[in-house]
C-alpha positions in Angstrom: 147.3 168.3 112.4 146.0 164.9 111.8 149.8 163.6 112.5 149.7 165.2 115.9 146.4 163.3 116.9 147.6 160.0 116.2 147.2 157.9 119.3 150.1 154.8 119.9 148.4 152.6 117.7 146.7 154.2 115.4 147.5 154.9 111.4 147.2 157.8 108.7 146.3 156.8 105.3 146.5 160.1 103.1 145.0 160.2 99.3 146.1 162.5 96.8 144.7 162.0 93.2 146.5 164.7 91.6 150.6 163.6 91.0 152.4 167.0 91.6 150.7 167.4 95.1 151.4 163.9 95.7 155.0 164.8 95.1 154.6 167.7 97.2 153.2 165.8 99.8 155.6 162.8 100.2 158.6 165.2 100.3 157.0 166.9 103.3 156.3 163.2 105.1 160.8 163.3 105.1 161.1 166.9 105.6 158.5 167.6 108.5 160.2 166.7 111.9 156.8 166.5 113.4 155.5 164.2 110.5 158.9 161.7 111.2 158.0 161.3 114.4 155.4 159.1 112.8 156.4 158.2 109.7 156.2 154.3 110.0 152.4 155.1 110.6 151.9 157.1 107.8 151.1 155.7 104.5 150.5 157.7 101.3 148.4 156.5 98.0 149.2 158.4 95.0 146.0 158.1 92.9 142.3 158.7 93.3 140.4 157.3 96.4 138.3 155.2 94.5 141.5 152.6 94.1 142.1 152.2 97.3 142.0 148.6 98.6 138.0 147.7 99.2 138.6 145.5 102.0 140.4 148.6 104.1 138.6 149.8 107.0 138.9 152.9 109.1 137.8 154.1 112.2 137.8 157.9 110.6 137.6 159.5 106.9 138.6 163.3 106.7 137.7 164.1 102.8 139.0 167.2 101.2 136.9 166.9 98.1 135.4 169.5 96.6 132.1 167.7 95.8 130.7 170.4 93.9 133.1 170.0 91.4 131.4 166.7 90.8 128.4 165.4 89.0 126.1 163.9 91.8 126.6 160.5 90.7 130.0 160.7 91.7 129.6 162.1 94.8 126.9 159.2 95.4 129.5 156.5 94.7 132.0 158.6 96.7 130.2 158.8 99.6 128.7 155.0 99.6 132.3 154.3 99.1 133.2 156.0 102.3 130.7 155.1 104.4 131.7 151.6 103.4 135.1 152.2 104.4 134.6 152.9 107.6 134.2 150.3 110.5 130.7 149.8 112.1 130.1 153.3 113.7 132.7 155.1 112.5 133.0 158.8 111.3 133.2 160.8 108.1 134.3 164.5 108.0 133.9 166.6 104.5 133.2 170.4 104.2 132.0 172.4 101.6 132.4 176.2 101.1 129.6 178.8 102.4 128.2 181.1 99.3 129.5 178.9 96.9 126.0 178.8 96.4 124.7 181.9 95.6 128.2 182.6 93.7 127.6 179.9 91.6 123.9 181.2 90.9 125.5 184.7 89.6 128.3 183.3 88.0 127.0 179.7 86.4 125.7 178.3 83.5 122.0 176.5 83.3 123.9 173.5 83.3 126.5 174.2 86.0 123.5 175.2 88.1 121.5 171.9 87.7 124.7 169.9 88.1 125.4 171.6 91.8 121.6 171.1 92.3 122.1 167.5 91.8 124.9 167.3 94.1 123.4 169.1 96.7 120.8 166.7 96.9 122.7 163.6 97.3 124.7 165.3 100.0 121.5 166.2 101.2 120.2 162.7 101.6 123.4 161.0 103.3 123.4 163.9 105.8 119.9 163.2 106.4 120.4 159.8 107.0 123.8 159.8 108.6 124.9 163.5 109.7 125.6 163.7 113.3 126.7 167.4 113.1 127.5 170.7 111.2 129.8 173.8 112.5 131.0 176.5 110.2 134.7 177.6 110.3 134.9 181.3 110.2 138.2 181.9 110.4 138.7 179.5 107.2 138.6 181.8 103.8 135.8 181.5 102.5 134.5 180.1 105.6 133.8 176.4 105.4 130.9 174.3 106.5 131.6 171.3 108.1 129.6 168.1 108.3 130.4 165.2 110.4 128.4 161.8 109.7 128.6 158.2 111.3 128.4 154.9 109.4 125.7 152.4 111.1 127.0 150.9 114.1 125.7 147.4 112.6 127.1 145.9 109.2 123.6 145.0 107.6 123.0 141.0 107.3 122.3 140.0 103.8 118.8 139.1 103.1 118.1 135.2 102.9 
């Protein structure tokens, strides 16, 4: 989908930690006809996002992470690390699955609970700051809540 919206001078970075999808996924960049048609556009990294070049900037960052899977000081750095990426006024897109929550407080541990309690307050704090909209997708399985925030439309001066 993201292919498709590419305008004439626009670029597709894709990130895939894990190596088999990686695989996976750069064998469907040759197969896909639709995915040729821009295949001098699209670049893929194989290895986690945190190695990609610092000085890169984008216009848009679509994470698939699953930030609860994370302890929240990793989805801190992940998310200053995005926001960072991104031109002045640029836009982030990540979702996270609805009920995971109250799954999680059936299912989990004391630990796993205080962990996910930790990470939804950091993503709690960068949407309060930066979120510039929320829509759930019900036709996703499990449906999936999706957040949209802005990086600051001014790159802050350093102090004197």
């Amino acid at each position: 989908m993201l292919a498709d919206l590419l305008g004439p001078e626009d670029t597709l970075d894709l990130v895939e930690a894990n190596p088999r999808f990686a695989r996976l996924l750069a064998a469907d960049l040759r197969a896909d006809p639709r995915l040729a048609l821009h295949q001098e556009r699209i670049a893929l990294f194989a290895g986690p996002v945190a190695e990609l070049d610092p000085q890169a900037r984008y216009d848009v960052i679509v994470s698939g992470l699953p930030f609860a899977n994370f302890h929240p000081r990793e989805v801190s750095d992940l998310l200053a690390g995005y926001l960072s990426a991104l031109k002045p006024g640029g836009h982030l897109t990540y979702f996270g699955y609805r009920g995971a929550a109250r799954l999680r407080a059936l299912l989990g541990t004391s630990r796993s609970l205080a962990r996910h309690s930790g990470v939804t307050h950091v993503l709690d704090t960068f949407q309060q700051t930066h979120a510039t909209g929320c829509r759930t997708v019900w036709g996703n399985l499990p449906p999936a809540r999706v957040w949209h925030l802005r990086a600051p439309t001014e790159t802050p001066h350093p102090l004197p």
